[in-house]
matplotlib code that plots the C-alpha trace (Angstrom):
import matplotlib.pyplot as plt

x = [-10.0, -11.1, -14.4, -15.4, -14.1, -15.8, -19.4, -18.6, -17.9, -21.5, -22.9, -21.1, -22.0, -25.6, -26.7, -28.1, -29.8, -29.0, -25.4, -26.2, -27.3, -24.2, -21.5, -23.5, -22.2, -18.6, -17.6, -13.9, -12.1, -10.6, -7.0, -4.8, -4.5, -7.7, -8.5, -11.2, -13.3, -17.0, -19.8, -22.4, -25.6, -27.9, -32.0, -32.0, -33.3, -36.0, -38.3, -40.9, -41.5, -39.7, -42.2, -42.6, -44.1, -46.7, -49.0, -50.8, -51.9, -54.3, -53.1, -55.7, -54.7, -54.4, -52.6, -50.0, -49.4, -48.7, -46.2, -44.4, -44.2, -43.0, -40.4, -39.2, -38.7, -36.4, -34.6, -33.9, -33.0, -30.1, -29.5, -29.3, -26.6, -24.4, -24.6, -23.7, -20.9, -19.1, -18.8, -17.2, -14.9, -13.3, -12.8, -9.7, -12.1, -12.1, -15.8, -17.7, -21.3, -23.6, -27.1, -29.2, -30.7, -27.0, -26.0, -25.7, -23.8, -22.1, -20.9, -17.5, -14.4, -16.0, -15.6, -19.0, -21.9, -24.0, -27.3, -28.7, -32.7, -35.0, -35.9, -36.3, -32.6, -31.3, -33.0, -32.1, -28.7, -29.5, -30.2, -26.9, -25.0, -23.7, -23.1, -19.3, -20.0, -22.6, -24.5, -25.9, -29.0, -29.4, -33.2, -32.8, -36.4, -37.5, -41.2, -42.5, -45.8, -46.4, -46.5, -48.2, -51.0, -50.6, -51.1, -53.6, -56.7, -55.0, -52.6, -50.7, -47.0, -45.8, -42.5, -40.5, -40.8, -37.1, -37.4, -34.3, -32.4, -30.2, -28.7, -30.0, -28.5, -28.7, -26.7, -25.0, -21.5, -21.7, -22.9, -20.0, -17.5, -18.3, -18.1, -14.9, -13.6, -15.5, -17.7, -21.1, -22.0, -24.0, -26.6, -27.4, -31.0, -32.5, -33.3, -35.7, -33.8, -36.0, -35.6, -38.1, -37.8, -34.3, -32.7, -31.8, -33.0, -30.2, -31.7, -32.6, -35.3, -35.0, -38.3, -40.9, -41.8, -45.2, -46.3, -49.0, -51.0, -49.9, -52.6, -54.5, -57.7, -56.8, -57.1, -53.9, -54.0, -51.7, -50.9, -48.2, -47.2, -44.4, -41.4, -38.3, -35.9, -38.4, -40.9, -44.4, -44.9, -48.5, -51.3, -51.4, -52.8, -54.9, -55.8, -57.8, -56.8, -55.0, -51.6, -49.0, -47.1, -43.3, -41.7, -39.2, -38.5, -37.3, -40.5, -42.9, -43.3, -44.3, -47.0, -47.2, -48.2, -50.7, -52.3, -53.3, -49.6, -47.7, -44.7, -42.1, -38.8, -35.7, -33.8, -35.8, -34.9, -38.3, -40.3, -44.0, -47.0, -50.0, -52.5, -54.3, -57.6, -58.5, -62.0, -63.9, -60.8, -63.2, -61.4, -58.3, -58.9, -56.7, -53.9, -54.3, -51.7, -48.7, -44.8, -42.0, -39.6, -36.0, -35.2, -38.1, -39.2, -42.2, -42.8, -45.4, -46.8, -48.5, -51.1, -52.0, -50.8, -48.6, -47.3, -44.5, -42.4, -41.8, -39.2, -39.3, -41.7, -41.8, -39.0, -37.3, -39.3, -39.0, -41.7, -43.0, -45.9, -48.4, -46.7, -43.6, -42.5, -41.0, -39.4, -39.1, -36.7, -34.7, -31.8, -30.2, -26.9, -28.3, -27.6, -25.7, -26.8, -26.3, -29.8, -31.1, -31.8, -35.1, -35.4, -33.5, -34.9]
y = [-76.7, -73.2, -72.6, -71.0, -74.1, -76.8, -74.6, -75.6, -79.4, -79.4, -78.2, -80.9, -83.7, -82.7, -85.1, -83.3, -84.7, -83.1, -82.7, -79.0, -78.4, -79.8, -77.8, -74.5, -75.8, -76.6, -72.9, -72.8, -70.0, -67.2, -68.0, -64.8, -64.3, -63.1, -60.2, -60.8, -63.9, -64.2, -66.2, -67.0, -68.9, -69.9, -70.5, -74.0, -74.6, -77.3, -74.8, -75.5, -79.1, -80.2, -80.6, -84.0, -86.2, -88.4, -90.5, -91.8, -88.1, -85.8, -82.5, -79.5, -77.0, -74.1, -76.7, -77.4, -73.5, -73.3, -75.9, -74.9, -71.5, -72.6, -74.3, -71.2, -69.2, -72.2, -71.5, -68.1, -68.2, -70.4, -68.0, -65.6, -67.5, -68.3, -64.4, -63.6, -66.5, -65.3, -62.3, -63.4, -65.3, -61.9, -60.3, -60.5, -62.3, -65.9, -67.5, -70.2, -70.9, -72.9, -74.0, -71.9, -75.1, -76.4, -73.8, -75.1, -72.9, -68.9, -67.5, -66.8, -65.9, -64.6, -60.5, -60.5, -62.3, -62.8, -64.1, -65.3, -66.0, -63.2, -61.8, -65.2, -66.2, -63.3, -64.1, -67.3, -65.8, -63.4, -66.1, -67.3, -63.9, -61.3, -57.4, -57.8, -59.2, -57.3, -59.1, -58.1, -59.4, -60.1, -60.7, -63.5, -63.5, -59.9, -59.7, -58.1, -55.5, -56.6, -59.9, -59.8, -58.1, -60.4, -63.5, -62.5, -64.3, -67.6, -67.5, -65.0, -64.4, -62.2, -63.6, -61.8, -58.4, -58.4, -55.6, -56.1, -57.5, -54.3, -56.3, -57.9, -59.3, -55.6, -54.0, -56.5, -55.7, -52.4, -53.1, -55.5, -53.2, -50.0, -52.5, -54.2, -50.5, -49.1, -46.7, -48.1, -48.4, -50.8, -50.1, -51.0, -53.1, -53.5, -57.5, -58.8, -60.5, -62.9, -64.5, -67.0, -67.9, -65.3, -68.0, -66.0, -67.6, -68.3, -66.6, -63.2, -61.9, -59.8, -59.3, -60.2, -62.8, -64.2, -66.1, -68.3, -71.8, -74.0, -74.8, -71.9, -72.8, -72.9, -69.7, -67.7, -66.8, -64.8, -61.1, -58.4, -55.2, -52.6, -51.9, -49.9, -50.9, -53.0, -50.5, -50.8, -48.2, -49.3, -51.6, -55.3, -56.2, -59.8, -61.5, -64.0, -63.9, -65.4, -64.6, -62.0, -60.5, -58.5, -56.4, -54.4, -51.6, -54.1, -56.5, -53.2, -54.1, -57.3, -58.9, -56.0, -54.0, -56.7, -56.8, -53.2, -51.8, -49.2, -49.0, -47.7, -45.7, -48.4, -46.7, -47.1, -48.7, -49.4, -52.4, -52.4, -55.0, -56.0, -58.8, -60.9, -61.1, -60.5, -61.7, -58.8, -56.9, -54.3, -51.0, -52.6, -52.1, -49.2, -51.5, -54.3, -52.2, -50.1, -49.7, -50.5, -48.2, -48.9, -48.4, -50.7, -54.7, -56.0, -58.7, -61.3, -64.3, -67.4, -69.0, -72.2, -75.4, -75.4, -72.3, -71.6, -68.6, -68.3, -66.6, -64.6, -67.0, -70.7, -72.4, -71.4, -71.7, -72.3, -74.4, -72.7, -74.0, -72.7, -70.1, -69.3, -65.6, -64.2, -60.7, -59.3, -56.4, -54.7, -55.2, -58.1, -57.5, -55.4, -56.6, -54.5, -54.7, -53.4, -51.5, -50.2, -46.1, -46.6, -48.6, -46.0, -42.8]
z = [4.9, 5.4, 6.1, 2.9, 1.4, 3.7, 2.4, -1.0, -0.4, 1.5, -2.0, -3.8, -1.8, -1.1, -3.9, -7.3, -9.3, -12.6, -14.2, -15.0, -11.5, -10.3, -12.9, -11.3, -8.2, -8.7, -10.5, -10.5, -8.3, -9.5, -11.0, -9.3, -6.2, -4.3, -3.2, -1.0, -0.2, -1.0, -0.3, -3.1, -1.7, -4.6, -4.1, -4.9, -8.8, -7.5, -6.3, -8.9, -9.9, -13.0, -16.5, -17.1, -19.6, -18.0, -20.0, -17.3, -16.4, -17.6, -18.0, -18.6, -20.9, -18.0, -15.6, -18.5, -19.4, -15.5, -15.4, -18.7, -17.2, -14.1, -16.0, -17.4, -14.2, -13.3, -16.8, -16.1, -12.8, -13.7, -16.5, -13.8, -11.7, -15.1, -15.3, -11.9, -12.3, -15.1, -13.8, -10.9, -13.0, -14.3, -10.8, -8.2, -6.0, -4.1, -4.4, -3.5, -4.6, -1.9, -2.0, 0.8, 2.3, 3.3, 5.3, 8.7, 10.5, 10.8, 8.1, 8.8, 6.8, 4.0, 3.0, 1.3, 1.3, -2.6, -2.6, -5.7, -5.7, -4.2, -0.6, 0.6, -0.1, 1.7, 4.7, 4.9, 4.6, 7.4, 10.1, 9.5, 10.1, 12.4, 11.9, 10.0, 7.2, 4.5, 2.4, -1.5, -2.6, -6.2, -7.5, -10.8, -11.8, -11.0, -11.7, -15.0, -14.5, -18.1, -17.9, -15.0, -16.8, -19.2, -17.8, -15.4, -16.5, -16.6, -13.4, -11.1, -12.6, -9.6, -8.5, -5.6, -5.0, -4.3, -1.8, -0.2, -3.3, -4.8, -7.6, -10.9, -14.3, -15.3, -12.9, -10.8, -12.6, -11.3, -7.8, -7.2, -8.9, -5.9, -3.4, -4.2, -4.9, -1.7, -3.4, -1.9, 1.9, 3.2, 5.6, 8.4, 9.3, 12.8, 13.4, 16.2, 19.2, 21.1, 24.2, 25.6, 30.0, 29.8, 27.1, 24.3, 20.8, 18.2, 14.6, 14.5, 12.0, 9.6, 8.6, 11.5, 13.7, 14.2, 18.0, 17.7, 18.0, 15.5, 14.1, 12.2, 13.1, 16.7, 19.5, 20.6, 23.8, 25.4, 27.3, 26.3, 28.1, 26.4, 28.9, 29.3, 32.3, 33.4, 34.2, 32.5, 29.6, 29.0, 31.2, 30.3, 27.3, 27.6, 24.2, 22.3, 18.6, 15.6, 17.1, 17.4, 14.5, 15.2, 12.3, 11.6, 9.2, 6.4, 7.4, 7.0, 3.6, 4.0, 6.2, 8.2, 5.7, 4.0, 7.4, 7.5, 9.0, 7.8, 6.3, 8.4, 7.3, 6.4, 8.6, 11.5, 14.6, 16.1, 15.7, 14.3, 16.5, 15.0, 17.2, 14.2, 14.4, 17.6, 19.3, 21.2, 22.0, 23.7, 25.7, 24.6, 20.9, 20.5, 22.2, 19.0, 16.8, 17.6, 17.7, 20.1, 20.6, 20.2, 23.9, 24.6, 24.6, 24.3, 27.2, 26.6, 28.4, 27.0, 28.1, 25.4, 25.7, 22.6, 20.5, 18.1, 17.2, 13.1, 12.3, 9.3, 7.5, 8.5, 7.8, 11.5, 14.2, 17.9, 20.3, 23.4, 25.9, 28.6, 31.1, 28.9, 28.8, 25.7, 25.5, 22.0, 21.3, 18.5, 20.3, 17.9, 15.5, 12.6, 9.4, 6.5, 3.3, 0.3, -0.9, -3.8, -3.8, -4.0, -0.8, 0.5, -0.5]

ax = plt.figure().add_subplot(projection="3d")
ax.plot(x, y, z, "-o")
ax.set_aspect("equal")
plt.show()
């Protein structure tokens, strides 16, 4: 079995627990001979929690317009992959759809990677790649300023901002058309390389890491200096704070910039620092933000008893303890993806 193949029985067999869910899983292949190969990885539909008819609960009338609502961006998100599906069906393509939560392993083999869900899909995707295979994002439940409006008073209807996703229902025809006829170029997107005691880590982020306690409530301490070939670029840095956060140019946008950071050009191959929070940083306030250059790493020591390294959110993360050095870089595969030209511009 091929390993394009062997992603789709993982999908089949993960257990689903609804017929429909499972016919979105096991789309047929394209009938002529393929062309290329491509990878479709799906955000799972049991993101929200499925409406429900419960007599022994009370349900408030704002709790219930949530939930019905809720149930809706589940609707159109499978709308979205139906969409995206039949037209699949019509190209010289060979496909397989996956669930993002049962990748395991590289993606290999494939020509093109499709995710189907918002930034968050395509991340996930991202841990799992190198630099030869690109990788277009398609947004199914793009947020609506409108509704947004809308809705405000009762709840917050702002889905993903789909910053790296190129692709919707609208135009997703035409995006896969230039790439299978090599009229659009990906680009190319620094990731963050991490190695903790010289052992290199195994996912790369795309967005930005953040080093801290564990427990929020809990004090990060730790040092940082900025090198290149292994000569200080600036004096040691000693901290008492909230944590360390890492971005790149594609994680600018996110945290960072939420934070008080600034959003850096997408092209850009430095990386963005920002210490959260820090307790009476003192002469060393000016040292609490600022950028590493691409022919630099950031070299940090900790000093707590128990950390962790998130990768791009929390869903990857790696333990580290008291004395543990970590050197943070840009020096990682970049990632090519397909962007929109307003990402770009």
């Amino acid at each position: 079995m091929d390993h394009i193949g062997s992603y789709c029985t993982l999908a089949q067999n993960s257990g689903k627990k609804l017929k429909e869910d499972e016919r979105l899983l096991r789309a047929p292949r394209a009938t002529w001979m393929a062309r290329r190969k491509l990878l479709l990885l799906l955000k799972p539909f049991d993101v929200f929690p499925v409406r429900r008819s419960d007599p022994s609960r009370t349900i408030n009338p704002q709790t219930s317009e949530v939930l019905d609502y809720l149930d809706s961006r589940r609707k159109v998100h499978k709308d979205a992959i139906r969409f995206c599906q039949s037209i699949l069906q019509r190209k010289p393509i060979d496909w397989e759809p996956v669930l993002r939560h049962d990748l395991s392993r590289p993606i290999q083999n494939v020509d093109l990677v499709v995710t189907i869900g918002g930034d968050g899909t395509l991340l996930q995707a991202s841990h799992f790649m190198d630099d030869s295979i690109p990788v277009l994002g398609v947004n199914s439940d793009p947020t609506q300023a409108k509704e947004v409006e809308d809705l405000n008073d009762a709840f917050d209807a702002t889905r993903s901002t789909g910053y790296l996703c190129a692709a919707n229902v609208n135009n997703f025809e035409q995006m896969l058309d230039d790439i299978l006829d090599d009229r659009s170029v990906p680009s190319k997107l620094m990731r963050i390389e991490i190695c903790v005691n010289s052992r290199l880590m195994p996912k790369y982020a795309l967005n930005d890491i953040l080093v801290s306690h564990p427990c929020p409530a809990a004090v990060s301490r730790f040092s940082f200096r900025i090198k290149k070939d292994d000569q200080p670029c600036s004096p040691l840095v000693n901290c008492r704070s909230s944590g360390l956060r890492v971005s790149t140019a594609a994680g600018s946008t996110a945290a960072m910039l939420s934070a008080g950071g600034f959003r850096m050009p997408i092209s850009s191959q430095d990386l963005q620092y920002m210490v959260r929070e820090p307790i009476s940083p003192g002469a060393a306030s000016s040292l609490m933000h600022g950028v590493v250059k691409s022919d630099q790493v950031m070299d940090a020591a900790w000093f707590c008893k128990e950390g962790m390294i998130y990768i791009d959110g929390s869903h990857v993360r790696y333990s580290i303890e008291h004395g543990d050095n970590i050197v943070i870089s840009s020096k990682a595969p970049a990632l090519r993806v397909y962007l929109s030209s307003h990402v770009l511009s």
